[in-house]
Structure formats: C-alpha cells, structure tokens
N, C-alpha and C positions, 0 to 999 in steps of 0.2 A: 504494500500500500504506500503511495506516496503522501509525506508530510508537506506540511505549510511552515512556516518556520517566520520568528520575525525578530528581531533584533533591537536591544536598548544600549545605551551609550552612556555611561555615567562619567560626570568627572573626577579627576584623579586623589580627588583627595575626598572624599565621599570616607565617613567614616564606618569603623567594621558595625555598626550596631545598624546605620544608616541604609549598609549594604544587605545587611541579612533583613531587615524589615521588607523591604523592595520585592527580594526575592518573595520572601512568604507572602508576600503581599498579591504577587503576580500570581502564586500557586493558590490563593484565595480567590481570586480573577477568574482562572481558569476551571478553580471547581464548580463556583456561583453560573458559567457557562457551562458547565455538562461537559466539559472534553477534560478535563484534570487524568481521566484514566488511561485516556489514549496519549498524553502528552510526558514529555520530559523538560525538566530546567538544568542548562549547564552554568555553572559558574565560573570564573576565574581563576586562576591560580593564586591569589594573594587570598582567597574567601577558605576559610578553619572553617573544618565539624564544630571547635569549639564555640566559634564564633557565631556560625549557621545557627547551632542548636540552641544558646542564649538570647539567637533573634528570634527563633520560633518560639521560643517561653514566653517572649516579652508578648508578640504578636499575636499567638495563641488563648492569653490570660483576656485580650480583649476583644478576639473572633465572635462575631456572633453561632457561634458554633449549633447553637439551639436552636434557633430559628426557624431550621428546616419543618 
C-alpha cells in the first residue's frame, strides 16, 4: 500500500520538552483522525526515549483521553 507522508520543520533551538509535546501532539492529531493505526512518527536524532516519554507524561496528564 502506498503512504502519504508530510513533513514539519522546527527551529533549531526548539527545546526537548517543546519537541516531545509537538510530537504527541501530532500523534493526538492523527488518532482524533482515525489513521493513528495505519500511520508512523519519525523523529530526529537529537529526540531521547527519555525525553519523548517525559513529553508524553506531560501531554498525556492533559489529553482529553475520555472523551471518546
């Protein structure tokens, strides 16, 4: 199956907490659309698990996750 693919650009000094929000944020994007299952997020080489997964806590605590 062919993907769509589309690309964001951040500046260079975006901080780690800044950058993991964004991400979860897009991956909130894409579930609130119905494709999160068929889709992937790559990130950068400069972007930590440690870092990622302290954005998802933060991000997470204020998801309307119940909603559905």
């Amino acid at each position: 199956m062919e993907s769509r693919e589309f690309r964001v650009r951040l500046p260079s000094d975006v901080a780690p907490n800044q950058y993991a929000a964004i991400v979860h944020a897009v991956a909130g994007v894409l579930d609130a659309a119905g494709v999160v299952a068929g889709s992937s997020i790559s990130v950068d080489h400069y972007a930590t698990d440690e870092d990622l997964n302290h954005g998802f806590d933060r991000f997470s605590a204020e998801y309307p996750w119940s909603d559905r």
